[in-house]
N, C-alpha and C positions, 0 to 999 in steps of 0.2 A: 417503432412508430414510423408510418411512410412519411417520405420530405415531400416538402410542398409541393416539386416539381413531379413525383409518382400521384401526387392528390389531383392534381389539374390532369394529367392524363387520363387516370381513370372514368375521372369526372366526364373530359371530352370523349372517350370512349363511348360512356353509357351512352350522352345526348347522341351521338352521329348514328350509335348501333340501334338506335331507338326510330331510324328512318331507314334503316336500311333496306329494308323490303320495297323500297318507294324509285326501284332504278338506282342503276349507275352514274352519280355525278362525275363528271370529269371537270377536275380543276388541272391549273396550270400553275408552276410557279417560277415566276424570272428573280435569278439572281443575280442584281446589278454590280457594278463597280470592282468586278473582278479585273487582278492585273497588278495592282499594285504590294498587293499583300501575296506572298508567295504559301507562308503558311494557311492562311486564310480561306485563301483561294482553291488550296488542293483540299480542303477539307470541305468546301460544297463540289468540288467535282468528284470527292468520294462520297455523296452522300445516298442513302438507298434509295435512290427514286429519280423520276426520267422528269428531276428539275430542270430548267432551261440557263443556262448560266450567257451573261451578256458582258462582256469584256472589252474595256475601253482601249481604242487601240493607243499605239506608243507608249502605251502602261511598261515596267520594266519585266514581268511575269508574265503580260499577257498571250503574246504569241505562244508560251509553253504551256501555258493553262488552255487553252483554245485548242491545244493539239489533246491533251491526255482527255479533256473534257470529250471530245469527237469520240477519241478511239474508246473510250466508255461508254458510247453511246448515248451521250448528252446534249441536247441540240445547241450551238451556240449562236450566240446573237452576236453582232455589235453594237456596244455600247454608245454611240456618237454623242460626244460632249456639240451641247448647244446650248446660245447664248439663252441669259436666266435675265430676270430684271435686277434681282437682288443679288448677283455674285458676279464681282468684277474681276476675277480669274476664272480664263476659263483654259481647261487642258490639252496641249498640245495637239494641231489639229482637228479643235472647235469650228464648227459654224458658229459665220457671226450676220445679224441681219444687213450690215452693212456691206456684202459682199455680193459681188458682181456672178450673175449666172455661172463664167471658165474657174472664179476662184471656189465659188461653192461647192463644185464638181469637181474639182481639183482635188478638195482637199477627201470627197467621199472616196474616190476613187483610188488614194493612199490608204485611206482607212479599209477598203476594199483589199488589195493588195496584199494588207497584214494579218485578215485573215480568211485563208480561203476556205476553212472549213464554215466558214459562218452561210446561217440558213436566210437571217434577216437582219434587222435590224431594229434597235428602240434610242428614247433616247437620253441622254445623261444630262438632267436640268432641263434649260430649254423652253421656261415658261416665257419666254420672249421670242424667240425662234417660231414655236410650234403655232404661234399667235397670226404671224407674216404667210400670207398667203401663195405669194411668189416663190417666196422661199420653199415653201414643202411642193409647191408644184416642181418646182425643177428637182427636188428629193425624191418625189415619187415617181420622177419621170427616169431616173436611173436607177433608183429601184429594181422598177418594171424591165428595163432595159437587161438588168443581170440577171431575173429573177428571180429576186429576192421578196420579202414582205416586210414590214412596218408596223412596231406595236408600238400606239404614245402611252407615253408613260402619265400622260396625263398630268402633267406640273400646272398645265393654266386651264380652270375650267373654259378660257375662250379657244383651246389650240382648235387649230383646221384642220390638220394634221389627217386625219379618219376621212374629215371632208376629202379634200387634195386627192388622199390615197385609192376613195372611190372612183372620182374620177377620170383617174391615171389608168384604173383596169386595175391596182394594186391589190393583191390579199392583205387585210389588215385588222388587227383588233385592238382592244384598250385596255389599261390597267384598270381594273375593279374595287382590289385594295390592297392599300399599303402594310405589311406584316409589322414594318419596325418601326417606325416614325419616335415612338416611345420602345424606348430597348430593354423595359423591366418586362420580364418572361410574363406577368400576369395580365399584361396589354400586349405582348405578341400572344398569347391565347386567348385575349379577347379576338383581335381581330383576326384572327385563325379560324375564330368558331362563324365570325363572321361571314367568311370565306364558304365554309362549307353548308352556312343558312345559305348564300344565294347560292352557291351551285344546285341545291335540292329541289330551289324554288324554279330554275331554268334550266337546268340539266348541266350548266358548264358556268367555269369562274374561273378569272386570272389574278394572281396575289402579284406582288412586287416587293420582295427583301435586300438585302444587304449583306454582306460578309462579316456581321459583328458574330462576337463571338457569342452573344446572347441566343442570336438566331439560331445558328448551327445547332449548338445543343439544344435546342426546343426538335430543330426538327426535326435532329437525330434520332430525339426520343420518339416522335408523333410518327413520323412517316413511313415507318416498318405497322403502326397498327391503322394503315388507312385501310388496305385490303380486307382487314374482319370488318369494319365498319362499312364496306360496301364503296366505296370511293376509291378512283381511279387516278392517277398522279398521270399525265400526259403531258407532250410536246408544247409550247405552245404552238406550234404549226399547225395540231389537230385543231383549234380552237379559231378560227380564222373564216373570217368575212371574203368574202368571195364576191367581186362584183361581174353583175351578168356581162356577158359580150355587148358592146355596142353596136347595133349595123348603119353602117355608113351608107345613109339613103339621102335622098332628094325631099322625102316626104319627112325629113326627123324635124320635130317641134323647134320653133324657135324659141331663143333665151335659154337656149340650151346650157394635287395642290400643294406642298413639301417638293422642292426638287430630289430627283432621283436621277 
């Protein structure tokens, strides 16, 4: 008899392979909170597919998971811990909203430092942070400066984040959905299936997981049969908002939800 977990695969097979004639969706998926788990970690940077792993810095593995991740061919991000409403620790090297433009940039600029393979950046918590307007302007204003790009992770339906980053000139996109929030395999295949309904329906979709151990094995098993099902695993660098050039005229218009 198949186990439950060959039942949900087949299952997601038939539905994805059942649109597959309908174009190539490109989804992305970021794996947060890499760093502190060493086994954890190297097992989404072995995983078969061009997931995006985002690694918090001054984590005790992260520098060495951010390196094997690279020479794998895995795009990394930084993870930057930002301040949350609801969580009064925040990890080493946190933005906090209370912080003065030299300290805020202070601290990106270490987190910069630690990894230089990194492409961009999202971020860890942060539904207070992402909120503060000043604050992602000076974020996206060094950004821009290295550039890099900006995925929020979407912790506070108010962040400005996306805002901020368009008008910095920034490349930047958002998280879509969350894979784990619930870590029992038949709600990360709910929202798995999720993931690949709106990718069909717009052509591209960003997920956002975790290093549990649930995850992994789901999508160890799924992500080797996305290719028969017509679905494309990608960077999320491909996936990225692009704001126009600005021309600096005389005539330009005036007045110009889970932490992860």
């Amino acid at each position: 008899m198949a186990s439950p977990m060959t039942r949900i695969i087949l299952l997601a097979l038939a539905l994805w392979g059942s649109a597959a004639n309908a174009g190539q969706p490109r989804i992305a998926i970021i794996i947060d909170d890499l760093g502190y788990s060493r086994q954890h970690g190297q097992a989404i940077v072995d995983l078969p597919a061009a997931v995006t792993c985002a690694v918090i810095p001054f984590s005790p593995h992260g520098q060495r998971l951010a390196r094997q991740a690279s020479q794998q061919g895995k795009e990394v991000l930084i993870h930057m811990p930002m301040a949350a409403h609801q969580h009064a620790r925040l990890d080493r090297g946190g933005l906090t909203t209370g912080m003065s433009e030299p300290q805020l940039l202070a601290q990106v600029r270490k987190a910069l430092q630690q990894f230089p393979e990194a492409r961009g950046m999202n971020n860890h918590m942060g539904s207070a942070l992402t909120e503060h307007k000043q604050s992602m302007g000076w974020l996206m204003g060094e950004l821009k400066a290295n550039q890099l790009f900006f995925v929020d992770s979407r912790t506070s339906g108010r962040s400005v984040a996306q805002d901020q980053a368009m008008k910095a000139g920034l490349a930047n996109a958002g998280r879509d959905i969350f894979l784990d929030n619930d870590r029992n395999l038949i709600k990360i295949n709910n929202q798995f299936n999720k993931l690949i309904k709106l990718a069909r329906q717009r052509g591209h979709a960003i997920a956002i997981g975790h290093p549990y151990p649930e995850t992994v094995h789901y999508l160890q098993q799924v992500l080797p049969l996305l290719k028969q099902a017509g679905i494309q695993v990608v960077p999320v660098s491909e996936l990225l908002s692009t704001p126009a050039p600005q021309l600096n005229t005389a005539a330009a218009l005036p007045g110009d939800h889970g932490e992860s």
